[in-house]
N, C-alpha and C positions, 0 to 999 in steps of 0.2 A: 486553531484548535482551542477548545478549553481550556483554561488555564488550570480547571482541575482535574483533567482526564488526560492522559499522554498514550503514549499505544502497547504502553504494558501494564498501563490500571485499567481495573473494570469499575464504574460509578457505583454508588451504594445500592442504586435500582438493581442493579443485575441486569442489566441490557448492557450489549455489548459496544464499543465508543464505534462511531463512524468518521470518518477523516474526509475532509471535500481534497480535490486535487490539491488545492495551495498548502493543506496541511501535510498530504502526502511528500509533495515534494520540498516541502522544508525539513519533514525528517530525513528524507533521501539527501537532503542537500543539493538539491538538483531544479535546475530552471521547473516549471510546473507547464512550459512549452513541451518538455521531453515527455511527461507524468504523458500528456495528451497526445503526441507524440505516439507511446507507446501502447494507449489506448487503441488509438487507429491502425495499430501494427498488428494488434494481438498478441502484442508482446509484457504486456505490464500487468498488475493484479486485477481479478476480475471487481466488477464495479457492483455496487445494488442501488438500485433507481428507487428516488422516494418519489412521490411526484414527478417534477421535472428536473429532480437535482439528482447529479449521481454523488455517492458516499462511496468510500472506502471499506468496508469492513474490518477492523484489525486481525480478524484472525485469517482472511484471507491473505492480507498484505504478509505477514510472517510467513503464512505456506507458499506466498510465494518467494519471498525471501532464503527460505530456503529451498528451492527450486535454483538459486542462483547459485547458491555455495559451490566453490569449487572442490572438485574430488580430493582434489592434492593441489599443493600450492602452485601456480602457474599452468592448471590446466583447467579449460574453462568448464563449465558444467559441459555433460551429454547432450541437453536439450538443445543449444543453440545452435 
Protein backbone atom coordinates (compact mmCIF):
# COMPACT_ATOMS: atom_id res chain seq x y z
CA UNK A 1 0.00 0.00 0.00
CA UNK A 2 1.09 3.58 -0.20
CA UNK A 3 2.91 4.72 2.35
CA UNK A 4 0.80 7.78 2.03
CA UNK A 5 -2.67 6.52 1.67
CA UNK A 6 -4.03 3.92 4.36
CA UNK A 7 -7.92 2.81 4.03
CA UNK A 8 -9.24 5.63 5.88
CA UNK A 9 -7.30 8.56 3.77
CA UNK A 10 -8.55 9.85 0.66
CA UNK A 11 -5.27 11.33 -1.66
CA UNK A 12 -5.45 14.94 -2.33
CA UNK A 13 -6.72 13.91 -6.08
CA UNK A 14 -9.98 13.02 -4.61
CA UNK A 15 -10.01 9.55 -6.20
CA UNK A 16 -10.63 6.92 -3.91
CA UNK A 17 -7.28 4.67 -2.61
CA UNK A 18 -7.46 1.07 -4.18
CA UNK A 19 -5.85 -1.87 -2.07
CA UNK A 20 -4.35 -5.00 -4.26
CA UNK A 21 -5.08 -8.40 -2.29
CA UNK A 22 -1.54 -8.13 -0.33
CA UNK A 23 -2.55 -4.82 1.01
CA UNK A 24 -5.92 -6.06 1.91
CA UNK A 25 -4.92 -8.80 3.68
CA UNK A 26 -2.12 -7.02 5.68
CA UNK A 27 -4.82 -4.70 7.01
CA UNK A 28 -6.93 -7.88 7.79
CA UNK A 29 -4.01 -9.46 9.24
CA UNK A 30 -4.68 -12.34 7.46
CA UNK A 31 -2.61 -14.72 5.05
CA UNK A 32 -3.71 -12.96 1.30
CA UNK A 33 -4.25 -17.00 0.56
CA UNK A 34 -7.51 -16.44 2.56
CA UNK A 35 -8.13 -12.50 0.84
CA UNK A 36 -8.23 -15.28 -2.44
CA UNK A 37 -9.74 -17.73 -0.76
CA UNK A 38 -12.68 -15.65 -0.08
CA UNK A 39 -12.74 -14.11 -3.52
CA UNK A 40 -13.43 -17.61 -5.03
CA UNK A 41 -16.14 -18.25 -2.26
CA UNK A 42 -18.05 -15.19 -2.76
CA UNK A 43 -17.36 -14.48 0.37
CA UNK A 44 -14.93 -11.44 0.81
CA UNK A 45 -15.24 -7.74 -0.56
CA UNK A 46 -16.27 -7.16 -3.97
CA UNK A 47 -13.22 -6.38 -6.32
CA UNK A 48 -12.94 -3.69 -9.43
CA UNK A 49 -10.60 -4.86 -12.23
CA UNK A 50 -8.22 -2.34 -13.71
CA UNK A 51 -6.83 -3.91 -16.63
CA UNK A 52 -5.71 -7.18 -15.58
CA UNK A 53 -5.23 -6.42 -11.93
CA UNK A 54 -7.96 -6.65 -9.38
CA UNK A 55 -8.04 -3.57 -6.72
CA UNK A 56 -9.84 -3.32 -3.66
CA UNK A 57 -12.01 -0.27 -3.33
CA UNK A 58 -11.87 1.04 0.18
CA UNK A 59 -15.21 1.86 0.55
CA UNK A 60 -16.32 -1.43 -0.49
CA UNK A 61 -13.82 -3.13 1.92
CA UNK A 62 -15.66 -1.11 4.95
CA UNK A 63 -19.38 -2.04 3.68
CA UNK A 64 -18.18 -4.85 3.76
CA UNK A 65 -16.64 -4.99 7.02
CA UNK A 66 -19.51 -3.92 8.20
CA UNK A 67 -21.45 -6.62 6.90
CA UNK A 68 -19.33 -8.82 9.36
CA UNK A 69 -20.07 -6.93 12.53
CA UNK A 70 -21.72 -9.00 14.80
CA UNK A 71 -25.33 -8.01 16.20
CA UNK A 72 -24.31 -8.75 19.81
CA UNK A 73 -21.35 -9.95 21.11
CA UNK A 74 -20.78 -13.61 20.27
CA UNK A 75 -23.45 -13.85 17.79
CA UNK A 76 -22.21 -14.04 14.30
CA UNK A 77 -23.75 -11.79 11.65
CA UNK A 78 -27.18 -12.97 9.94
CA UNK A 79 -25.53 -13.35 6.56
CA UNK A 80 -23.45 -16.13 7.11
Amino acid sequence: MDTNTTPTSVPSGGLEPLLTAEDLAAYLGIPVSTVRDWRTAGKGPCGVWVGKHLRYAVSDVRAWLSEQRESQPGQPPESR
